[in-house]
N, C-alpha and C positions, 0 to 999 in steps of 0.2 A: 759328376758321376757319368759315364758312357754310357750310353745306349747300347746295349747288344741284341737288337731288332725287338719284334711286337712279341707282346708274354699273353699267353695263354689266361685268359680268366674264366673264376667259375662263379655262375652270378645264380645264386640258390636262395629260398623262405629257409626259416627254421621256425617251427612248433616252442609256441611257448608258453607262459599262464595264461588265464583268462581267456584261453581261445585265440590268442593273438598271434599273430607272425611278422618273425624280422627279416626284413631283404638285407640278404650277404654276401660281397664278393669278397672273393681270395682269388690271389695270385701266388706264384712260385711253388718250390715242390712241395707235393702232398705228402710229403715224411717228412718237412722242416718242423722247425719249433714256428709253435704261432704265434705273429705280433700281434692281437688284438689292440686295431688302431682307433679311437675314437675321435669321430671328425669335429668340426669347428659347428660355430654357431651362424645361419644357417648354414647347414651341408647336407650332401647326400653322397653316397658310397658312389665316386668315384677314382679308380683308383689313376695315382701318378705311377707312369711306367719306369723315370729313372727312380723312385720310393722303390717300386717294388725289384727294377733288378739289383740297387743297394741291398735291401732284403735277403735276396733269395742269394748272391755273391757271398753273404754268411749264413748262409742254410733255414733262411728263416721263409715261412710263408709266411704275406703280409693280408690281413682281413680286417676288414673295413664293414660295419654293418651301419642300416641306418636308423637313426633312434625312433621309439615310438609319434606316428604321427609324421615323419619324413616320408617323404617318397613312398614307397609299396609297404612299408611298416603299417601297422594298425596302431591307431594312436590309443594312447590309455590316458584321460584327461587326470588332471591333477596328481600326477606323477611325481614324485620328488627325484631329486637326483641319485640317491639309494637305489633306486628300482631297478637301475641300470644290472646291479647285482647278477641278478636273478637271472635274467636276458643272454649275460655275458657265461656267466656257469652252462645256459642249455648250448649258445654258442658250442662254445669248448667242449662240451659231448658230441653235439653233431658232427665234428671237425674229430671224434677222437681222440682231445688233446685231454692228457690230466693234468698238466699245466702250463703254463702262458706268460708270453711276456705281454705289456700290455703298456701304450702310452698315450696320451691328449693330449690334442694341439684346441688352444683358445676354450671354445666352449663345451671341449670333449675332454679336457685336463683338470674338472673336477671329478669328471664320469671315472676315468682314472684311478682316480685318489678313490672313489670310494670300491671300485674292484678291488682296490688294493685292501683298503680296510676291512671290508666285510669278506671275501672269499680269499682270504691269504694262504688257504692251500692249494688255491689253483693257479698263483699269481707266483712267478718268482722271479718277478723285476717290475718296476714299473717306473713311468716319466712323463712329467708333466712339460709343456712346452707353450709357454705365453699364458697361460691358464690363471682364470680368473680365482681370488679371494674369497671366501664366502661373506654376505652381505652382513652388513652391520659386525665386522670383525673389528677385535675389540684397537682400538690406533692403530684405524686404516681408514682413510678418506676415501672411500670405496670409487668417486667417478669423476676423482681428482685426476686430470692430467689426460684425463679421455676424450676423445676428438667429439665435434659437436652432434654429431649421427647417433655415438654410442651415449650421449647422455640422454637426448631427447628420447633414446628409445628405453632407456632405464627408466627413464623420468616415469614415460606412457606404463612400466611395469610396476611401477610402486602404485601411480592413479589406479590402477583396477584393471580388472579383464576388460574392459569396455572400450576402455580409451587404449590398452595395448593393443586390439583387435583392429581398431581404426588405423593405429599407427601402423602396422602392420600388415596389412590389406593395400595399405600404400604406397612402400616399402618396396614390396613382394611385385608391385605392377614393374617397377623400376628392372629389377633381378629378371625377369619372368621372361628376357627375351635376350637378355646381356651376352654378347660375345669378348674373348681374350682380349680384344683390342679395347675394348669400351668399360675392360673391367676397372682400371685401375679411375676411370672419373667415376665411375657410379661410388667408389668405395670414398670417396669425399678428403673431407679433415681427418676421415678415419688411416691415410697412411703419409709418412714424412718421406722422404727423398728416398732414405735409404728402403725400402719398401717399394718403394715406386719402380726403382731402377731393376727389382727381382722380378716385379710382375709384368714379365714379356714372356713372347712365345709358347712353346708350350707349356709352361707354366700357368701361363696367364689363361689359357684354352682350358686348361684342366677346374681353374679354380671357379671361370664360369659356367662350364658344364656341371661342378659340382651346388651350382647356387640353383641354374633353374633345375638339376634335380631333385633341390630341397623342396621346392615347391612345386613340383608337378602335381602332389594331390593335395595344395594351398598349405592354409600359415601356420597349419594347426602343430607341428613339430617346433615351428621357431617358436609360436606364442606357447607352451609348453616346457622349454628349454626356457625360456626368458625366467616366466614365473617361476620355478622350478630353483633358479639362483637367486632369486632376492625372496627367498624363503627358506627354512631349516631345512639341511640339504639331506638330515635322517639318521648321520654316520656323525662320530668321533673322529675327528682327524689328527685327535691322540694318539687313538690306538693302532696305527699303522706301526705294522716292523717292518714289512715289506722292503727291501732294500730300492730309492728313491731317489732319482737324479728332480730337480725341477730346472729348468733351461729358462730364461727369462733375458729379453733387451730392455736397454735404456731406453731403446727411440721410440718403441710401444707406442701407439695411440688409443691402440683397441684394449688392450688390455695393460695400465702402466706400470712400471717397473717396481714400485712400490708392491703390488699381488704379488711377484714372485718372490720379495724382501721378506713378505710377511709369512708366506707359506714357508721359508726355509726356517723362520725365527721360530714358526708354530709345531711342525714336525720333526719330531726328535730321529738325530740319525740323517734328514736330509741333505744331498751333496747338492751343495750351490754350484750351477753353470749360469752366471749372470753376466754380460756381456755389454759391454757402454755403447758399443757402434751398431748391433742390431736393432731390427723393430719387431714387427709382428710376423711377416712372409720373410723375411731375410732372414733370418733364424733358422726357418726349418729347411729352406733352400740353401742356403749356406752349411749346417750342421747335421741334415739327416744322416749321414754317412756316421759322425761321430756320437750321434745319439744312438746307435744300434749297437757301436764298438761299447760304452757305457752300459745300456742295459748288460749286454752279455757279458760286461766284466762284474757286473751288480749280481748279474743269476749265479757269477762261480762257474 
């Protein structure tokens, strides 16, 4: 995707229950349709400039907010992944929009599915992309095939708050200073070749600016997101019409290729984009172009 110079961002709170407020950037034009994007596990809203002039090249503005407890978010402890709901509707008033396409990459492609579930009049497309299974789903070896980092840190989120807290205190020192160049060793067993070879440049820039903003104000958004998935996520992923691309590689480590098997088997109406040579980062750099052609052929 080309670059056509630096895109203007607007980086704004939005008011929303309990007193709380979400940090939101958007880019591209302020009359597009809005992509509400929801980032990975950990992330913080920042945005990739070829995403967003992909984006805006089809009239879309791209927004990115950060979940409760990230970065300038206020965190809401014990939060399910439902909650997002709520969040995502005041979004889309702030912004004007009555409705939304809306897609998750990894630990932001359950967040997703459940905009999609529960506010399906404000939703009209949505796509999942490497996006995790919900826990204890019924033949699904949930942390079969996952690199040794993402099991050890599942592990610490089944043992309790306690010990995820230590895991992740730990974790976060690693993250907390990481530059483009040093992203792809901090990321471990967590990526195979093909993965490996995506995260250069400014890619690579972008995805470690997006890690120490996840933790600028500590762990309390990742340890939140963690629990959050290996608990009842609050929603039916029955009851989705929402028209529903899921994108999913073979080469996965973070999240494996099985999750996105199982999510197409479980949601009726799901269009399978499953892919044997991608992984986790070569997917959405590789296909973000044709993920956006897809939603907007899904919105009609």
């Amino acid at each position: 995707m080309a670059d056509s110079g630096t895109m203007d961002e607007q980086r704004f709170d939005v008011a929303v229950a309990e007193g709380r407020v979400l940090e939101v950037v958007a880019a591209g034009p302020e009359d597009g349709i809005v992509l509400l994007f929801h980032n990975g596990t950990p992330s913080g809203p920042v945005i990739y400039e070829p995403f967003a002039h992909a984006a805006a090249e089809r009239g879309m503005r791209l927004v990115e907010y950060a979940r409760p407890g990230y970065s300038g978010s206020t965190r809401q402890p014990g939060r399910a992944v439902a909650g997002c709901a709520e969040d995502v509707v005041a979004i889309a008033t702030h912004l004007g929009a009555d409705r939304v396409l809306t897609a998750g990459w990894s630990g932001g492609g359950p967040h997703a599915l459940a905009t999609a579930a529960l506010v399906p009049d404000r939703v009209m497309a949505a796509a999942t992309i490497a996006a995790v299974a919900p826990w204890g789903a019924e033949g699904l070896d949930w942390l079969a095939g996952m690199g040794k980092e993402n099991v050890e840190e599942f592990g610490a989120a089944l043992a309790g708050p306690e010990e995820l807290q230590a895991y992740l205190e730990t974790a976060a020192k690693e993250l907390a200073d990481v530059s483009g160049p040093d992203v792809a060793d901090a990321l471990g067993d967590l990526i195979p070749d093909v993965d490996r070879s995506s995260l250069t440049g400014e890619f690579a820039d972008n995805l470690s600016a997006a890690f120490r903003r996840a933790i600028s104000s500590g762990i309390w958004g990742w340890f939140d997101d963690d629990l959050a998935f290996v608990r009842d996520w609050g929603f039916d992923l029955g009851s989705i019409r929402v028209p529903l691309s899921v994108w999913q590689g073979a080469k996965d480590r973070m999240v494996p290729f099985a999750h996105g098997e199982w999510l197409v088997a479980h949601i009726a109406g799901a269009k399978p984009k499953l892919f044997p040579d991608h992984g986790h980062l070569s997917i959405v750099v590789a296909s973000f172009g044709e993920i956006l052609d897809d939603l907007l052929a899904n919105a009609g």
